[in-house]
Jmol script that loads the backbone (N, CA, C; Angstrom):
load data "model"
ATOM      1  N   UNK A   1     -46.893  43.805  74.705  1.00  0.00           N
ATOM      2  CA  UNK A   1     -47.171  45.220  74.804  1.00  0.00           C
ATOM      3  C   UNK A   1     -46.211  45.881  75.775  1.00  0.00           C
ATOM      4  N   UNK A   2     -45.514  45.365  76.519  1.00  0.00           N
ATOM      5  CA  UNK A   2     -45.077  45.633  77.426  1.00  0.00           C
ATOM      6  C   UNK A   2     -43.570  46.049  77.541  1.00  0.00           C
ATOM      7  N   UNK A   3     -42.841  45.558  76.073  1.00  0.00           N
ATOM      8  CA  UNK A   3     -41.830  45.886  75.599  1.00  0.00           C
ATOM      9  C   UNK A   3     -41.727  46.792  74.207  1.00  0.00           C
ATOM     10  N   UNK A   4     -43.490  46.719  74.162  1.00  0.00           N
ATOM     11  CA  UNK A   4     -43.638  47.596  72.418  1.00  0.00           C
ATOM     12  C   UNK A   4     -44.772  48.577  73.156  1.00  0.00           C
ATOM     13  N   UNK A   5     -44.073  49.836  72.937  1.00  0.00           N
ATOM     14  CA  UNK A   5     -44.638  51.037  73.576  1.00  0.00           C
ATOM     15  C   UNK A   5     -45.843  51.621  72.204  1.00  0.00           C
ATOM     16  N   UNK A   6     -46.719  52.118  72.088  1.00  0.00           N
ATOM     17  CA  UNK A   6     -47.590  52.852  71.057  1.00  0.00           C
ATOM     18  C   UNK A   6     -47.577  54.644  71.768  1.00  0.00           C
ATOM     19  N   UNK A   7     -46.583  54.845  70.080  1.00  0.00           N
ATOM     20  CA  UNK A   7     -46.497  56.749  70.670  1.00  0.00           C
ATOM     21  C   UNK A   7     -47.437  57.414  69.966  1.00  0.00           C
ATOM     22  N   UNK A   8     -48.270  58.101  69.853  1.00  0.00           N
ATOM     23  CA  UNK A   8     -49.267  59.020  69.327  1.00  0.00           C
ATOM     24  C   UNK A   8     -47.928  60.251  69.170  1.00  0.00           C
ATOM     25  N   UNK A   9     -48.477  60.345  67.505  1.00  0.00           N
ATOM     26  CA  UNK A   9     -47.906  62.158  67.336  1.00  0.00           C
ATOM     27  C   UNK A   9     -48.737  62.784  66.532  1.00  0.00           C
ATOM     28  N   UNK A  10     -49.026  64.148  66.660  1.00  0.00           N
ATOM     29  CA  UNK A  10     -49.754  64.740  65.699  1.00  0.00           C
ATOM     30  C   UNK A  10     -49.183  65.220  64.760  1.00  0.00           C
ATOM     31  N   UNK A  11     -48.520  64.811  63.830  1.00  0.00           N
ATOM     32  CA  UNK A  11     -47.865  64.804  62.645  1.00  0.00           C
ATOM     33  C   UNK A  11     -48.167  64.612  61.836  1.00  0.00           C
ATOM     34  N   UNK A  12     -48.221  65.353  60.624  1.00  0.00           N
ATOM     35  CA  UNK A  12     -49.003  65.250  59.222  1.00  0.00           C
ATOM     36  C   UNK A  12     -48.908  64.148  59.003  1.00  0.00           C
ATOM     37  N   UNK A  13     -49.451  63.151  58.252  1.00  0.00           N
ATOM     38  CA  UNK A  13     -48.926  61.543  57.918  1.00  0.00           C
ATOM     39  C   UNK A  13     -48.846  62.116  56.530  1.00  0.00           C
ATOM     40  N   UNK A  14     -47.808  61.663  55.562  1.00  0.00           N
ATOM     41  CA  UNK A  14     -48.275  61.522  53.943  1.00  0.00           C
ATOM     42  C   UNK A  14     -48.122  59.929  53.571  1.00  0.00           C
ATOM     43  N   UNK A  15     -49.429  60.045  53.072  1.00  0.00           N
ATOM     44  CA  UNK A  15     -49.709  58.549  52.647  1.00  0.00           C
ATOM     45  C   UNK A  15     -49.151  58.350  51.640  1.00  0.00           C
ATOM     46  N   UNK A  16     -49.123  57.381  51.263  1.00  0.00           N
ATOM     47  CA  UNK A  16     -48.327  56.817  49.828  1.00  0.00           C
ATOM     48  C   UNK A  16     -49.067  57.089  48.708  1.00  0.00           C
ATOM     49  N   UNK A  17     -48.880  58.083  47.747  1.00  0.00           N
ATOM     50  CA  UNK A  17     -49.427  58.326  46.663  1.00  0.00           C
ATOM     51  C   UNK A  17     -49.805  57.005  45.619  1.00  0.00           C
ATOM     52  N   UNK A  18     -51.121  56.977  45.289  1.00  0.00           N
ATOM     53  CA  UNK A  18     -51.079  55.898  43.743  1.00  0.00           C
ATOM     54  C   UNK A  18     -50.344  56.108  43.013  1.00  0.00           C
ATOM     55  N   UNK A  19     -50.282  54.926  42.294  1.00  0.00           N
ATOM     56  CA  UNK A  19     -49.918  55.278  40.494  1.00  0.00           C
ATOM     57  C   UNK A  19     -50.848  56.105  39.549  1.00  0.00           C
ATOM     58  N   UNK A  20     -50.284  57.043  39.287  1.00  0.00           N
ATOM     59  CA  UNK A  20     -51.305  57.679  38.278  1.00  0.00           C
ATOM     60  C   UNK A  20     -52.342  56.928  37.187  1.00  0.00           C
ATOM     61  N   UNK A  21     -51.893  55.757  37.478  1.00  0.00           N
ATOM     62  CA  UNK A  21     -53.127  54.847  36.679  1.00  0.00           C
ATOM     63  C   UNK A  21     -53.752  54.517  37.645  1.00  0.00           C
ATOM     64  N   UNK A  22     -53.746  53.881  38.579  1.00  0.00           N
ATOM     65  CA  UNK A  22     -54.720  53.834  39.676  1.00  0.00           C
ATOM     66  C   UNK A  22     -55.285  54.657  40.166  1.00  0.00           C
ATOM     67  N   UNK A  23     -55.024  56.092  40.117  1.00  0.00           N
ATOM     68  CA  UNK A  23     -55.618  56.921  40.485  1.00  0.00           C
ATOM     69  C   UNK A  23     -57.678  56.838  39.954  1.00  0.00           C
ATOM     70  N   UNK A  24     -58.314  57.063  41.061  1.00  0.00           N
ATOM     71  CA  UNK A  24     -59.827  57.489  40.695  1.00  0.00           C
ATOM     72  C   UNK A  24     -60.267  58.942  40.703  1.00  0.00           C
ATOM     73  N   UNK A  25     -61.252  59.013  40.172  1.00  0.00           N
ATOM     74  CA  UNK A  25     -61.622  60.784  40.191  1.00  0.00           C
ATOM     75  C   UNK A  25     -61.433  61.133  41.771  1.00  0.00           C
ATOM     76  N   UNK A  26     -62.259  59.948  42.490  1.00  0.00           N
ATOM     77  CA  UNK A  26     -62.248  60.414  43.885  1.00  0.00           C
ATOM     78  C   UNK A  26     -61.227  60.744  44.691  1.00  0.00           C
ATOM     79  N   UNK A  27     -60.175  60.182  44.506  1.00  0.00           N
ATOM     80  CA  UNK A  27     -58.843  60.227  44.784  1.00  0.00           C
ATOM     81  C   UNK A  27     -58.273  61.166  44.758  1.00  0.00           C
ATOM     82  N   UNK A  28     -58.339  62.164  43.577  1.00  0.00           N
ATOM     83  CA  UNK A  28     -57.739  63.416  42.888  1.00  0.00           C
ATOM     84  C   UNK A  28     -58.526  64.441  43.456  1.00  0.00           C
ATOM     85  N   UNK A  29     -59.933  63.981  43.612  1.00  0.00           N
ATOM     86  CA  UNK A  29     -61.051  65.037  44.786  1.00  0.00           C
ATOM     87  C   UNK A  29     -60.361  65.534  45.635  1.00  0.00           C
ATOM     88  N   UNK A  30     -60.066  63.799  46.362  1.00  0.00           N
ATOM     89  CA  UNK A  30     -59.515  64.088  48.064  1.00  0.00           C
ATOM     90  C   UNK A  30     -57.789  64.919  47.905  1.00  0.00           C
ATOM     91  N   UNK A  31     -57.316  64.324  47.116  1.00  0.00           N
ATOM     92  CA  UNK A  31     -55.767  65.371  47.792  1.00  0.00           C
ATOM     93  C   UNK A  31     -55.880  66.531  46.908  1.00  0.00           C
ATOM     94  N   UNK A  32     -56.940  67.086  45.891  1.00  0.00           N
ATOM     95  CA  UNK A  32     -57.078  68.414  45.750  1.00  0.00           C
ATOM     96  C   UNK A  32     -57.538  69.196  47.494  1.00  0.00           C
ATOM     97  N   UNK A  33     -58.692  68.225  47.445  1.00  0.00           N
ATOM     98  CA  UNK A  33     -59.195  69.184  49.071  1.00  0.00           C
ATOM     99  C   UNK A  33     -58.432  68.833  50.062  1.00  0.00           C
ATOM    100  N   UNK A  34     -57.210  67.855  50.327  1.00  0.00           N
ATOM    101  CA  UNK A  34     -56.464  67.925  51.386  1.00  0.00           C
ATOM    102  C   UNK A  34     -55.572  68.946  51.270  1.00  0.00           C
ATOM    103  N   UNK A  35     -55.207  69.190  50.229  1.00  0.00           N
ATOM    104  CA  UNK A  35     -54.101  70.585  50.044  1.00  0.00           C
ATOM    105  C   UNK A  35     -54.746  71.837  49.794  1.00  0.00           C
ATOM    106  N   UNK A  36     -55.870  71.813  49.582  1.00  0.00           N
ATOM    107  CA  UNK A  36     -56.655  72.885  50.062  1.00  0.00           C
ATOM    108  C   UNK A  36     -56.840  73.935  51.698  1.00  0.00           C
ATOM    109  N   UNK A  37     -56.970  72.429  52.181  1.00  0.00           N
ATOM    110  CA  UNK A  37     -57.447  72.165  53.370  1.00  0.00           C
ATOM    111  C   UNK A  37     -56.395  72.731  54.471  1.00  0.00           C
ATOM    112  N   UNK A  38     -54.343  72.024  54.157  1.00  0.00           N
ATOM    113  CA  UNK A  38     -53.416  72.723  54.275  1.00  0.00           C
ATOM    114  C   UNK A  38     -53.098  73.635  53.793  1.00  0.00           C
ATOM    115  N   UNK A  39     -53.135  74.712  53.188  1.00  0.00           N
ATOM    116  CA  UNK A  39     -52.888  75.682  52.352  1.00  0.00           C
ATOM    117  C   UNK A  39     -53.967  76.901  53.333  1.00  0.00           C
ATOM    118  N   UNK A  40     -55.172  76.532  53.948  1.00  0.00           N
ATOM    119  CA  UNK A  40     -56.382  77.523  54.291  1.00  0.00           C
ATOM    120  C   UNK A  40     -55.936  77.011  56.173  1.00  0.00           C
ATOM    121  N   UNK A  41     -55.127  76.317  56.421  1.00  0.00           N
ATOM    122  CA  UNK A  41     -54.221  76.106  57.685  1.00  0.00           C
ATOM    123  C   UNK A  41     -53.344  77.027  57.600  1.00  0.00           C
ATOM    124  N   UNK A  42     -52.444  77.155  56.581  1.00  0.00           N
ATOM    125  CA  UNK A  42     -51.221  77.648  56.597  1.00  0.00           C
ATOM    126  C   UNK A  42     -51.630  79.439  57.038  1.00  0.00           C
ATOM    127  N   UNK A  43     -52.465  79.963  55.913  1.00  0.00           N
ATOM    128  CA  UNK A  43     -52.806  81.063  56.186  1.00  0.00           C
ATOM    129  C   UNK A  43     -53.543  80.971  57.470  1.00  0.00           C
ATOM    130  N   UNK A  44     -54.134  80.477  58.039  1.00  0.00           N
ATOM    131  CA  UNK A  44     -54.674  80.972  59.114  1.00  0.00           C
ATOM    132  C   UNK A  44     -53.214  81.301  60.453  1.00  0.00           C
ATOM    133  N   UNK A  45     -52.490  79.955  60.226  1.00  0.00           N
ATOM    134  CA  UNK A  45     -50.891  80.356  60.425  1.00  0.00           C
ATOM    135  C   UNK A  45     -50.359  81.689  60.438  1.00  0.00           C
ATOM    136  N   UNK A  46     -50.279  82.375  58.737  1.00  0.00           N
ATOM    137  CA  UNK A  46     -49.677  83.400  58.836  1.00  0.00           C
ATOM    138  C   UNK A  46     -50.354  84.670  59.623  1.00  0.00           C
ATOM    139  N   UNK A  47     -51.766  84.444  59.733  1.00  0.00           N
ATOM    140  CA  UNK A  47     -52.191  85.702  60.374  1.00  0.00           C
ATOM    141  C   UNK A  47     -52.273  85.724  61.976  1.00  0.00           C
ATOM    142  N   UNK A  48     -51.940  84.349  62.832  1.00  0.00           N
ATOM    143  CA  UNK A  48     -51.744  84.457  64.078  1.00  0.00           C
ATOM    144  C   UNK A  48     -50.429  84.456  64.310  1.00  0.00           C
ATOM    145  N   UNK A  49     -49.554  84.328  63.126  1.00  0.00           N
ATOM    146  CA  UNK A  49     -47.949  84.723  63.892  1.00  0.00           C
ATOM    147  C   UNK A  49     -47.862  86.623  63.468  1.00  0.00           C
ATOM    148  N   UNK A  50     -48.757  86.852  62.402  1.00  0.00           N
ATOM    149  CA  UNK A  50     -48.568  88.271  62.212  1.00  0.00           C
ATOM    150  C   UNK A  50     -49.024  89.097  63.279  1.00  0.00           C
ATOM    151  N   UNK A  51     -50.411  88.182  64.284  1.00  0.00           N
ATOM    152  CA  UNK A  51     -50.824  89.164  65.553  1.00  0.00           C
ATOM    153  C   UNK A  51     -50.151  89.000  66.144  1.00  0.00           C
ATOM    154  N   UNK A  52     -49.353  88.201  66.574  1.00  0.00           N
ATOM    155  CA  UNK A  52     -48.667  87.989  67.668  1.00  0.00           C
ATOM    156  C   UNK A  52     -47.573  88.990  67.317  1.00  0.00           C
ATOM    157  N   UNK A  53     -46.828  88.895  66.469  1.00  0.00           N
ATOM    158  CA  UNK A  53     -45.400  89.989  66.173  1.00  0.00           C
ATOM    159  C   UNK A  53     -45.783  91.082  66.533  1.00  0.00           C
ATOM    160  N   UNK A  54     -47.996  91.489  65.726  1.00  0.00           N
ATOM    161  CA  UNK A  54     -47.853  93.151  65.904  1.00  0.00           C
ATOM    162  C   UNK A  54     -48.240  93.127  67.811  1.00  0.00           C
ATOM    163  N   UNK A  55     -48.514  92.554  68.468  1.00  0.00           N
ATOM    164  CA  UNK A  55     -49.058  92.416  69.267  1.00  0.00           C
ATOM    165  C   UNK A  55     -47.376  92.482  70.210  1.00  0.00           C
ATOM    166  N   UNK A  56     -46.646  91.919  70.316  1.00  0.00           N
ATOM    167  CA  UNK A  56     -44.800  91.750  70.853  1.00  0.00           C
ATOM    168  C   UNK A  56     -44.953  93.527  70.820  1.00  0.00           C
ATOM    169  N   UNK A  57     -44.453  93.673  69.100  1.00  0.00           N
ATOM    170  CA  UNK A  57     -44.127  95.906  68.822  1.00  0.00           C
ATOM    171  C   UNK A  57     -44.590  96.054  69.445  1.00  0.00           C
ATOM    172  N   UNK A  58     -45.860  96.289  69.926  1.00  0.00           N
ATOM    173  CA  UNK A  58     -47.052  97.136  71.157  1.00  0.00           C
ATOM    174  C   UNK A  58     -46.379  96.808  72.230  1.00  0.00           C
ATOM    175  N   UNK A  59     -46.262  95.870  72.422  1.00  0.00           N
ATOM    176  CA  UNK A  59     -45.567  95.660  74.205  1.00  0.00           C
ATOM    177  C   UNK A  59     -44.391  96.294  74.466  1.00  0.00           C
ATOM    178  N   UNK A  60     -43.713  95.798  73.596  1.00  0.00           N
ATOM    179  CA  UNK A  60     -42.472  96.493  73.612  1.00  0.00           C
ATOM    180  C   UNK A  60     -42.364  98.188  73.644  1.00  0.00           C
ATOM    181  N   UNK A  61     -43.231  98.681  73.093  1.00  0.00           N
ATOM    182  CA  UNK A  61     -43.139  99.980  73.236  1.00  0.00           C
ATOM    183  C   UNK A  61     -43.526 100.809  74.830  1.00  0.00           C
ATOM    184  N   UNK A  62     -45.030  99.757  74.855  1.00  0.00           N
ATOM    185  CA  UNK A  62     -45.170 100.294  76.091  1.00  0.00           C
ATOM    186  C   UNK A  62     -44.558  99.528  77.525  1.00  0.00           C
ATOM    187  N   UNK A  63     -43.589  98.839  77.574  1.00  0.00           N
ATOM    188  CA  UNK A  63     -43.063  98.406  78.280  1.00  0.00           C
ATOM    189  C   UNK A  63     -40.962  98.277  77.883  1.00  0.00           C
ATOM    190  N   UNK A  64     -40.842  99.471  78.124  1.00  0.00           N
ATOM    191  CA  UNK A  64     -39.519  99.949  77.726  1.00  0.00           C
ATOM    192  C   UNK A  64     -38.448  98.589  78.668  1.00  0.00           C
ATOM    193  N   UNK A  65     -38.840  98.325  80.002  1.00  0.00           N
ATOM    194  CA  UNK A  65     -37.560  97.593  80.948  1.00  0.00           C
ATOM    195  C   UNK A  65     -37.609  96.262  79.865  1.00  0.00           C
ATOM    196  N   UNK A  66     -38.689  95.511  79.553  1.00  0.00           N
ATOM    197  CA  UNK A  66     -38.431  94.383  78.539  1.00  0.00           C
ATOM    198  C   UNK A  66     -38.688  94.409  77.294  1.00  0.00           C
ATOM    199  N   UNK A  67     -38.055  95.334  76.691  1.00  0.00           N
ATOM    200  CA  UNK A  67     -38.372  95.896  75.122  1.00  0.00           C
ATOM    201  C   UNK A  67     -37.414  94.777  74.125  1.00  0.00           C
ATOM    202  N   UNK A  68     -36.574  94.394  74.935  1.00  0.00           N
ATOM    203  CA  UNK A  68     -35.689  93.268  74.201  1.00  0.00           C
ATOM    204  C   UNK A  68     -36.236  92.514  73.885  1.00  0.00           C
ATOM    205  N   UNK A  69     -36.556  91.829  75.250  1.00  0.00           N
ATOM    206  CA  UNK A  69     -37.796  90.500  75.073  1.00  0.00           C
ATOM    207  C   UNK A  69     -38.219  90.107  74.365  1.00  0.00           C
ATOM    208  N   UNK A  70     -39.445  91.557  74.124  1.00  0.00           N
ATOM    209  CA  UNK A  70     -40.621  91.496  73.491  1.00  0.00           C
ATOM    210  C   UNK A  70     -39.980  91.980  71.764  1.00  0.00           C
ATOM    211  N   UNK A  71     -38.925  92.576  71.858  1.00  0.00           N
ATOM    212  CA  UNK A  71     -38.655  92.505  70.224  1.00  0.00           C
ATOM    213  C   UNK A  71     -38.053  91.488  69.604  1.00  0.00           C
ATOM    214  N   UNK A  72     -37.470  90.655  70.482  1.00  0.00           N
ATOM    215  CA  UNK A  72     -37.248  89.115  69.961  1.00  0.00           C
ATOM    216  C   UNK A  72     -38.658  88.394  69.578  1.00  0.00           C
ATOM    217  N   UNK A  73     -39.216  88.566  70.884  1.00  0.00           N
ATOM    218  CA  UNK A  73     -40.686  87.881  70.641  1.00  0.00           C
ATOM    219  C   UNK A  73     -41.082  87.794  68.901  1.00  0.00           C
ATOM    220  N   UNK A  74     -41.151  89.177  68.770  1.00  0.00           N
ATOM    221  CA  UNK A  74     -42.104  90.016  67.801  1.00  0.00           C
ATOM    222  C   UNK A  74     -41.315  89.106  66.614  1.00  0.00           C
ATOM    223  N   UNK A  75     -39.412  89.957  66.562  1.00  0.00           N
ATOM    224  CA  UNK A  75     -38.907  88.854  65.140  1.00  0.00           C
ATOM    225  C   UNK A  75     -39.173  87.284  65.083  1.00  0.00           C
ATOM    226  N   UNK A  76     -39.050  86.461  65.912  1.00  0.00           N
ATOM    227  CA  UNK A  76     -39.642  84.975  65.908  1.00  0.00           C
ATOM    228  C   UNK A  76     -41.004  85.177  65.654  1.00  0.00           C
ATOM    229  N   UNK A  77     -41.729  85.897  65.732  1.00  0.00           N
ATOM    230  CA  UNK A  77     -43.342  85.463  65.408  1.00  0.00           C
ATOM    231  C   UNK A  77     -43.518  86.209  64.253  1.00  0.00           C
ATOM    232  N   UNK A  78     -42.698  87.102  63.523  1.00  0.00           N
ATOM    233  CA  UNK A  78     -42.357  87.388  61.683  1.00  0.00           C
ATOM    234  C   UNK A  78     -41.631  86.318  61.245  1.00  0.00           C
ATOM    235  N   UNK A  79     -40.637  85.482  61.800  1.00  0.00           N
ATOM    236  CA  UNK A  79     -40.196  84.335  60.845  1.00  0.00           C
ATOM    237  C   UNK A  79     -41.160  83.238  60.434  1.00  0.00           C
ATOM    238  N   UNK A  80     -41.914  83.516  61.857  1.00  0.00           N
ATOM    239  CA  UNK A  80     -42.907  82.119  61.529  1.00  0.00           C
ATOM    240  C   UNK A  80     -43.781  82.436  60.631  1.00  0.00           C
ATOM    241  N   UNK A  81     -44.289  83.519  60.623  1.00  0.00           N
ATOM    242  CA  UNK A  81     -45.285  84.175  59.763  1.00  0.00           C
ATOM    243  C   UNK A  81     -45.092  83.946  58.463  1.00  0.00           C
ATOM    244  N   UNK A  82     -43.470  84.536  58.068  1.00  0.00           N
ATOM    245  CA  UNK A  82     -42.953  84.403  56.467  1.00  0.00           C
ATOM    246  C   UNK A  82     -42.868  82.646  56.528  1.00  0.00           C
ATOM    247  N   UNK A  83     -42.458  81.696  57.280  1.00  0.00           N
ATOM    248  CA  UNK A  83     -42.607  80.158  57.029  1.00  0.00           C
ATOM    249  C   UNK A  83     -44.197  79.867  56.341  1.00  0.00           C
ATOM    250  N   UNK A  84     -44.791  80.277  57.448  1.00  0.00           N
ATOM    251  CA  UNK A  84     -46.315  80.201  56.720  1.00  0.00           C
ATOM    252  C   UNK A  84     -46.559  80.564  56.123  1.00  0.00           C
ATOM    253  N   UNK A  85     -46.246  81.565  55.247  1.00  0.00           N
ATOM    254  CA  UNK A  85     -46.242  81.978  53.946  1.00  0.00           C
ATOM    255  C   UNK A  85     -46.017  81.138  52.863  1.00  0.00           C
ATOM    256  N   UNK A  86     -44.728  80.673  53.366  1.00  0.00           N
ATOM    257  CA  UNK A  86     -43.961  80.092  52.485  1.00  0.00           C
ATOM    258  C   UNK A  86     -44.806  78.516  51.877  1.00  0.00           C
ATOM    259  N   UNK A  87     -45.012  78.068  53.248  1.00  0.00           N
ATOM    260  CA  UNK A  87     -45.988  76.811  53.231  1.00  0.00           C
ATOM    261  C   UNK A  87     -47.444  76.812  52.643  1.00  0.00           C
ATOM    262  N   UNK A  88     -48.109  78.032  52.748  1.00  0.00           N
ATOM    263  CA  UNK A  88     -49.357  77.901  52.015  1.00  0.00           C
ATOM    264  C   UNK A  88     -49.258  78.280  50.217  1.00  0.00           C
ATOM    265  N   UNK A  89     -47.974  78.742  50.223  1.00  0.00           N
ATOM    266  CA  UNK A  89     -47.864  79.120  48.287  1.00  0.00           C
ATOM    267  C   UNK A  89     -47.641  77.278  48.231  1.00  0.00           C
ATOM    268  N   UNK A  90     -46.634  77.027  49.041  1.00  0.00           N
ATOM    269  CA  UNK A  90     -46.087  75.427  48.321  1.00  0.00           C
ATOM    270  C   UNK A  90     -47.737  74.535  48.230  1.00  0.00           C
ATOM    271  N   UNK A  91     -48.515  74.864  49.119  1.00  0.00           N
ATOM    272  CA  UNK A  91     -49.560  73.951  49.143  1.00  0.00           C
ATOM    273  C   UNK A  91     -50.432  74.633  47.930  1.00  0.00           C
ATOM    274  N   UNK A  92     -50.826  75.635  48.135  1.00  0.00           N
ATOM    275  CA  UNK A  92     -51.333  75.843  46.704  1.00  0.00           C
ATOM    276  C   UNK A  92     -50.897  75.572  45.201  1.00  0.00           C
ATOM    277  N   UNK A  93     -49.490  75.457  45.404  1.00  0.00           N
ATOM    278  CA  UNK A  93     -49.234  74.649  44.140  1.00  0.00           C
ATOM    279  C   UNK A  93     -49.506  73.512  43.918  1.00  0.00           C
ATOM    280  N   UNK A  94     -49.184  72.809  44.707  1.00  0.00           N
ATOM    281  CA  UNK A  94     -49.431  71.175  45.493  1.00  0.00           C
ATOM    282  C   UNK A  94     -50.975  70.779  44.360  1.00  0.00           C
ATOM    283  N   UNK A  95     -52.043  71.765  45.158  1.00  0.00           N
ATOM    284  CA  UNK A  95     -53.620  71.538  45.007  1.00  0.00           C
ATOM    285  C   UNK A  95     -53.592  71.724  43.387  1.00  0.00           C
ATOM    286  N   UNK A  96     -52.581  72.981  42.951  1.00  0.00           N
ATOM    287  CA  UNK A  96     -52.719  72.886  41.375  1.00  0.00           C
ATOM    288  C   UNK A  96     -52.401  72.070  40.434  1.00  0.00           C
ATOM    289  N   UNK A  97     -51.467  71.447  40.911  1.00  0.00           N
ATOM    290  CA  UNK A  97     -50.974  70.335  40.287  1.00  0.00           C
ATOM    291  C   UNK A  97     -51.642  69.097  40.095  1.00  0.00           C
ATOM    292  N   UNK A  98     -52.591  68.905  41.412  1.00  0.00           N
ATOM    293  CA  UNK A  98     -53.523  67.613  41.817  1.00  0.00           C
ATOM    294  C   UNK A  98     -54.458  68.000  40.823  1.00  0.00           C
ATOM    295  N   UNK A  99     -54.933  69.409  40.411  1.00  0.00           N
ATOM    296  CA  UNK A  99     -56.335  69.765  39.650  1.00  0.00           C
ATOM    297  C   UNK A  99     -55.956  69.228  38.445  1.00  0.00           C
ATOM    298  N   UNK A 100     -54.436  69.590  37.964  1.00  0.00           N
ATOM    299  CA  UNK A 100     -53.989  69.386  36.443  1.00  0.00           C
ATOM    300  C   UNK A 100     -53.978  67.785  36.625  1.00  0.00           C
ATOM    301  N   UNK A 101     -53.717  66.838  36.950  1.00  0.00           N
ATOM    302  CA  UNK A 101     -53.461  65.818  36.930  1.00  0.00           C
ATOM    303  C   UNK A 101     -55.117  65.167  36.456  1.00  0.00           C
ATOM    304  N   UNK A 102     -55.659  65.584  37.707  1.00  0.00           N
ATOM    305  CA  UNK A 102     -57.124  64.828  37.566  1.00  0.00           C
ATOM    306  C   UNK A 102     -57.972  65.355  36.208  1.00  0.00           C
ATOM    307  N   UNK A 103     -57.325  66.341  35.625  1.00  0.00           N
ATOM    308  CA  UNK A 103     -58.278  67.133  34.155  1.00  0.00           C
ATOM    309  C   UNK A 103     -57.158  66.230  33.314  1.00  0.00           C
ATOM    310  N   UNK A 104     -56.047  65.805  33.722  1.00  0.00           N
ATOM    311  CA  UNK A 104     -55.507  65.518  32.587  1.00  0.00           C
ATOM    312  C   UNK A 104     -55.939  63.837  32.092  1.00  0.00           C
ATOM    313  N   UNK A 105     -56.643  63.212  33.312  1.00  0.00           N
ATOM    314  CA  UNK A 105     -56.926  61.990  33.588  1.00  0.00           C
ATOM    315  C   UNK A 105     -58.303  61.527  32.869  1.00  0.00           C
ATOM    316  N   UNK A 106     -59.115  62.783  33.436  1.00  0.00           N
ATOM    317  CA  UNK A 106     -60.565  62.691  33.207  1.00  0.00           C
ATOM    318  C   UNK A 106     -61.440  63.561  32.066  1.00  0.00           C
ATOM    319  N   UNK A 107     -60.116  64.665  32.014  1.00  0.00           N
ATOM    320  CA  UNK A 107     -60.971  65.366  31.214  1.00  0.00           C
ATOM    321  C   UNK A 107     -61.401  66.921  32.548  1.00  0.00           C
ATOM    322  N   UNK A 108     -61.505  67.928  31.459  1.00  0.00           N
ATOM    323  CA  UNK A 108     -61.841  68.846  32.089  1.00  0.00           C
ATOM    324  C   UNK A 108     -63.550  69.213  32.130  1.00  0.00           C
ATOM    325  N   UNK A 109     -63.608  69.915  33.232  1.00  0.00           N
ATOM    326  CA  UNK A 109     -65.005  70.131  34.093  1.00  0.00           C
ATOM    327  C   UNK A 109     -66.033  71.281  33.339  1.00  0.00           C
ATOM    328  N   UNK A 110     -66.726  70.566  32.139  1.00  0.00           N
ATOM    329  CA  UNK A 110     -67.479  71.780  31.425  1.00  0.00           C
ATOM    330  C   UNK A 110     -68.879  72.511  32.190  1.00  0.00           C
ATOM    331  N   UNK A 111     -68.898  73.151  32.550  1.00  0.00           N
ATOM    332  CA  UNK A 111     -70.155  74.036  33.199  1.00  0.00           C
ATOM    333  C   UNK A 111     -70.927  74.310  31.866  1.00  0.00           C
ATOM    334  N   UNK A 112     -72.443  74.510  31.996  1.00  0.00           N
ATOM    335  CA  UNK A 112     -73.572  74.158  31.207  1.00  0.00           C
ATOM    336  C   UNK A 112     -73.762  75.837  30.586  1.00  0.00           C
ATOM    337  N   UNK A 113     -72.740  76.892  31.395  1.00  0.00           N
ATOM    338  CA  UNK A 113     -73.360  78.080  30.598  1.00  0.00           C
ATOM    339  C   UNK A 113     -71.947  78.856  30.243  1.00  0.00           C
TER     340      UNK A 113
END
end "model"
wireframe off; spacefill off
backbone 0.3
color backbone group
């Protein structure tokens, strides 16, 4: 242990996908609702980099000596915003694709009315 360090990161892991024959219903459950799950992250993403940007404009206005600052601030917390954007469409496709797969596997989900 003493020459083999253990690093903790909080980093998405992606696990190794099955073979689409191995795949189980349950399986197709879980990475529908894991990309769900990222996708309802992402947006929560875009709307705390959008307060923060509108939140920078406000400062900046009322604080004219660091108006630079705070309008850099503001554009970095709109790029991140449009990233998160960007990341919750990719995940929602992600989840659509997992839905088509598992209907294409199992059959689609008839409701009784």
């Amino acid at each position: 242990m003493s020459e083999e360090k253990h690093h903790h990161s909080h980093h998405l892991h992606h696990k190794e996908k099955k073979p689409a024959g191995e795949m189980t219903k349950q399986d197709y459950e879980k990475e529908v609702k894991h990309h769900k799950h990222l996708e309802q992250v992402a947006k929560l993403g875009t709307v705390a980099a959008v307060t923060v940007s509108r939140h920078e404009k406000h400062k900046a206005k009322k604080d004219p000596e660091n108006a630079h600052t705070h309008t850099i601030k503001e554009e970095i917390a709109a790029t991140a915003a449009v990233a998160s954007v960007g990341f919750a469409i990719h995940e929602h496709h992600q989840k659509k694709d997992a839905k088509k797969e598992k209907e294409a596997s199992f059959g689609k989900k008839h409701h009784p009315f």
